[in-house]
C-alpha positions as CSV (number, residue, x, y, z in Angstrom):
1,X,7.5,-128.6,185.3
2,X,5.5,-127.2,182.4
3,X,7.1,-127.1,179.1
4,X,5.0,-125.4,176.2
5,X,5.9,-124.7,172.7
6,X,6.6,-121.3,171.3
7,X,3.2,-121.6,169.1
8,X,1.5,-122.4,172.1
9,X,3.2,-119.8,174.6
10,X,3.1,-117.0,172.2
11,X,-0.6,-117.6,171.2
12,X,-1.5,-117.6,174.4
13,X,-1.8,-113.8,174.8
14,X,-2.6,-110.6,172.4
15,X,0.3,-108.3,174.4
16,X,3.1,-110.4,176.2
17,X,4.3,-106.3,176.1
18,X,8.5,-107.1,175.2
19,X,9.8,-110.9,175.9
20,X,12.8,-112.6,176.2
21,X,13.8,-116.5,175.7
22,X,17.3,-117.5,176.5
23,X,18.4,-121.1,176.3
24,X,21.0,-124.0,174.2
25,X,20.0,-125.4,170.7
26,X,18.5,-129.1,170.6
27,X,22.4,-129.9,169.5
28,X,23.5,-129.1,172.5
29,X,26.1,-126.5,170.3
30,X,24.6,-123.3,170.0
31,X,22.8,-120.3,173.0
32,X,20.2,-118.9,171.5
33,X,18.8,-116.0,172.8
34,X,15.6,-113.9,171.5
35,X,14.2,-110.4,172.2
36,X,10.7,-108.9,170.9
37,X,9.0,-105.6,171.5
38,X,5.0,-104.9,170.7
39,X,3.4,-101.7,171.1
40,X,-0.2,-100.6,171.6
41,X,0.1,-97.1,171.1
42,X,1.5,-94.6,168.0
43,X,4.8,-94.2,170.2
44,X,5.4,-97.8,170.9
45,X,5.1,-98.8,167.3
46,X,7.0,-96.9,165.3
47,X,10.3,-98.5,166.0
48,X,12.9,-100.7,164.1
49,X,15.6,-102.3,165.6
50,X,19.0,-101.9,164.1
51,X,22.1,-103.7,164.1
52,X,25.3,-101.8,165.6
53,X,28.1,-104.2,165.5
54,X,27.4,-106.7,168.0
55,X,25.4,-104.9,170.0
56,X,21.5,-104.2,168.9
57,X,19.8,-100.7,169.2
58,X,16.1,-99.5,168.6
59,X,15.5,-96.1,167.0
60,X,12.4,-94.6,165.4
61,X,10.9,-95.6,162.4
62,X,9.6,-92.1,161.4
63,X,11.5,-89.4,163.6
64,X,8.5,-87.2,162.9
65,X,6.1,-89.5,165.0
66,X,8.4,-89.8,167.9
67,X,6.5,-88.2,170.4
68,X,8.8,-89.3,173.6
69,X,11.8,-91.3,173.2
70,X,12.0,-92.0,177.3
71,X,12.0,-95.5,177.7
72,X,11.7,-96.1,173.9
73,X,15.4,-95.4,172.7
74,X,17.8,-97.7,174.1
75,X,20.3,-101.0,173.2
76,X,18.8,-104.0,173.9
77,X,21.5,-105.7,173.3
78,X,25.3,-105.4,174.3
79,X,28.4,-107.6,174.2
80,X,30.8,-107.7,177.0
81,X,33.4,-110.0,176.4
82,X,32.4,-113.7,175.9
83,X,29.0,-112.2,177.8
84,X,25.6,-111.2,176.2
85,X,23.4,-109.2,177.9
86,X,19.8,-108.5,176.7
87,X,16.9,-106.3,178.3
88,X,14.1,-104.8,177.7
89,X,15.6,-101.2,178.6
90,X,18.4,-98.5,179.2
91,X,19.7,-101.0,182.2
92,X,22.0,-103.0,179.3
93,X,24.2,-100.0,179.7
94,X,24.0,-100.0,183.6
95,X,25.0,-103.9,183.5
96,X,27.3,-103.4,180.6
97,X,29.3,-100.2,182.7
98,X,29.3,-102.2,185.9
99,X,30.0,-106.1,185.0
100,X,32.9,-104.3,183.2
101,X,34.3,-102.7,186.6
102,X,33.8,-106.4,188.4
103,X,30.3,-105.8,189.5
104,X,27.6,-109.1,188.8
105,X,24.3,-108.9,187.3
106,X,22.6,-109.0,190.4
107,X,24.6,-105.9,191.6
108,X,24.6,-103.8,188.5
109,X,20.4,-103.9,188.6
110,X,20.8,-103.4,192.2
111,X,21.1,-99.9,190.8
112,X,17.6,-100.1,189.0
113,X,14.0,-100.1,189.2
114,X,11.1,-100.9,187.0
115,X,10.0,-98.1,184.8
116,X,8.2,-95.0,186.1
117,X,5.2,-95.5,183.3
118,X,3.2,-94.7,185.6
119,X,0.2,-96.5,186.1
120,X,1.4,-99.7,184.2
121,X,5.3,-99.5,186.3
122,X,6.5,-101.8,183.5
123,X,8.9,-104.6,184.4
124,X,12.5,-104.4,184.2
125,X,13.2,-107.8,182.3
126,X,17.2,-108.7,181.6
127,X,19.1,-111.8,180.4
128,X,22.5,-112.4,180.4
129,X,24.4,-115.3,178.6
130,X,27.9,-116.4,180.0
131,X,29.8,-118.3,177.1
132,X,32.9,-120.5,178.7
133,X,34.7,-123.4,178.0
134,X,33.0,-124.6,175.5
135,X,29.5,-124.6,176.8
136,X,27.1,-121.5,178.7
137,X,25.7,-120.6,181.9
138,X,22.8,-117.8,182.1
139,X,20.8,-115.9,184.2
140,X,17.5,-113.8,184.0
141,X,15.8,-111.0,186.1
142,X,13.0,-109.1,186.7
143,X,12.4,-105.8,189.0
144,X,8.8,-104.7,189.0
145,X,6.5,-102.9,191.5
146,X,5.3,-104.6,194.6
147,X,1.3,-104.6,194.1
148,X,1.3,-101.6,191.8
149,X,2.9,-99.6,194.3
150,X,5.9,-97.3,192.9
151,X,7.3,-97.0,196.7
152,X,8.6,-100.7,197.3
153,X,10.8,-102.8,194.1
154,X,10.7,-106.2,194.0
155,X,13.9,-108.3,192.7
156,X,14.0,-111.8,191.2
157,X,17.1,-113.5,189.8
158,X,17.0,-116.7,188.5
159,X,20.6,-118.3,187.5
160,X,20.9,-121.9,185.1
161,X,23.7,-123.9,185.5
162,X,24.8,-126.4,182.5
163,X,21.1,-125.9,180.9
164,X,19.2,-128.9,179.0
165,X,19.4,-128.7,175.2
166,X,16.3,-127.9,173.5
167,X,15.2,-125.9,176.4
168,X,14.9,-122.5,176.6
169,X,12.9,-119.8,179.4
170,X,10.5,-117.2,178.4
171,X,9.8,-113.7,180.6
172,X,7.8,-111.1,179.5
173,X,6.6,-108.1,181.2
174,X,2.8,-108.5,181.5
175,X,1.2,-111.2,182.8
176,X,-2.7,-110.4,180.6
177,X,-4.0,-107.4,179.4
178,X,-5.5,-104.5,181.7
179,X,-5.4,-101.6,182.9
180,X,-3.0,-100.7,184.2
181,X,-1.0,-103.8,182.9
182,X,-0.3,-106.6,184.9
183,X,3.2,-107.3,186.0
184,X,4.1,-110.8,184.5
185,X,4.4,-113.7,188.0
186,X,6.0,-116.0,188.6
187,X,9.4,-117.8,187.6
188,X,10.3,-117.6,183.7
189,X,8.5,-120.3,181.5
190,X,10.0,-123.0,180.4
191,X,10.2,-123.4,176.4
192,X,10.8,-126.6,173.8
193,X,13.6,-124.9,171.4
194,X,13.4,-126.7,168.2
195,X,16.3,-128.4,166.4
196,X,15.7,-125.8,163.8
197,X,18.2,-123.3,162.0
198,X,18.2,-119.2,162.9
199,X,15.6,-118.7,160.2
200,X,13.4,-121.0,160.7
201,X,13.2,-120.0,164.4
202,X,12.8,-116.3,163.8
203,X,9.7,-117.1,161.6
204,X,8.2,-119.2,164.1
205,X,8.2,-116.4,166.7
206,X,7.3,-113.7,164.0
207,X,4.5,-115.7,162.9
208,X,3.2,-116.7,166.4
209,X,3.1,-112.7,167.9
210,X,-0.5,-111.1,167.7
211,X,-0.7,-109.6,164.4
212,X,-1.4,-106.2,165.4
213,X,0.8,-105.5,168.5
214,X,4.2,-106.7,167.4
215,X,6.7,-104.5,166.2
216,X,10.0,-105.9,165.8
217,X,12.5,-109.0,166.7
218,X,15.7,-110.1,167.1
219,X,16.9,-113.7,167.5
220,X,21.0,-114.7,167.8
221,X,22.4,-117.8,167.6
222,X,26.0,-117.9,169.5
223,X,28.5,-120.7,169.1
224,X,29.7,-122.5,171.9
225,X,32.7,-123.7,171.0
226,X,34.0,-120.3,168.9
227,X,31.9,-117.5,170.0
228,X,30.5,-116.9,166.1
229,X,27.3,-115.6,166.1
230,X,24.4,-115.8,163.5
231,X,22.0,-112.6,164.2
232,X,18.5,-112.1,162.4
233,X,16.5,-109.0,163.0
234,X,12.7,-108.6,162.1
235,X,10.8,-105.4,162.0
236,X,7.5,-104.8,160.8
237,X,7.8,-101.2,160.1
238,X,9.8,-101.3,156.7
């Protein structure tokens, strides 16, 4: 199996399009769990994201430039219990609502598709983080068109059982640039988490996005043993 560094992974395109990396600190004590947006056009970059609580919501920089807020407005994070769940869209409330009436992950997007941007049909990407006992369990998906074609969905689900420390997996919804966009392939990339504090991890994801297409970050460091979290959020728009 591959393993890559962040520098190296996140260098290795201009527009990943919105990521996120899920794994358990090099001490073995801590999930860590990251989400980033970038944007290509006026809409998709004038947005902030903006701590609510525990949960995490993006909202417009300048309301006067928000042309369309469909698919740009949503929470991409939400806390259910001693469960985070992180996505790139409005599905954190459709897995929030359902996990919370005993649905699972896999049923709750069940519900979903990709998005109807049509031509690009952008990925669905979600994460969720299962905190018990002491240590974590967590899962990731992906829903995207089959081919390009808006007619036929196609589901991936991958689960991680007592994960390796230090390691973490990477999705992201486009694979290279193009037009229209790429889906991203594959199973979710395997990352080397440093043994390095919440700051010093949020700057070396900053730092390694492409200059000119990121727009904002936010990276969470959760507690195994007591649930406290440490939460940094990044926007370039200030």
């Amino acid at each position: 199996m591959k393993v890559s560094t962040i520098k190296a992974e996140l260098n290795s395109l201009d527009y990943h399009g919105r990521g996120i990396i899920i794994g358990k600190s090099a001490d073995g004590k801590k999930a860590v769990t990251a989400y980033f947006i970038m944007g290509r056009s006026e809409n998709s970059r004038n947005r902030i994201f903006v701590a609510e609580g525990d949960a995490m919501r993006t909202k417009a920089f300048d309301d006067s430039k928000m042309v369309d807020p469909h698919l740009i407005i949503y929470y991409p994070v939400r806390v259910l219990g001693n469960k985070t769940i992180v996505t790139n869209g409005d599905q954190t409330d459709t897995i929030y609502e359902l996990m919370d009436k005993q649905m699972t992950f896999e049923q709750a997007l069940r519900t979903r598709e990709f998005e109807d941007d049509k031509p690009n049909f952008t990925p669905r990407i979600s994460g969720i983080i299962h905190r018990e006992n002491g240590d974590m369990n967590y899962a990731m998906s992906i829903l995207k068109s089959a081919e390009g074609d808006d007619s036929s969905c196609e589901r991936f689900t991958y689960a991680y059982s007592n994960p390796i420390a230090g390691r973490a997996k990477f999705i992201h919804t486009y694979s290279e640039a193009g037009n229209p966009l790429p889906s991203f392939e594959g199973e979710p990339k395997t990352l080397e988490l440093p043994d390095v504090d919440i700051d010093a991890l949020s700057e070396l994801i900053w730092t390694n996005l492409n200059g000119d297409n990121k727009v904002s970050l936010f990276v969470r460091y959760i507690d195994l043993a007591t649930g406290e979290t440490e939460t940094r959020i990044v926007n370039k728009n200030k």
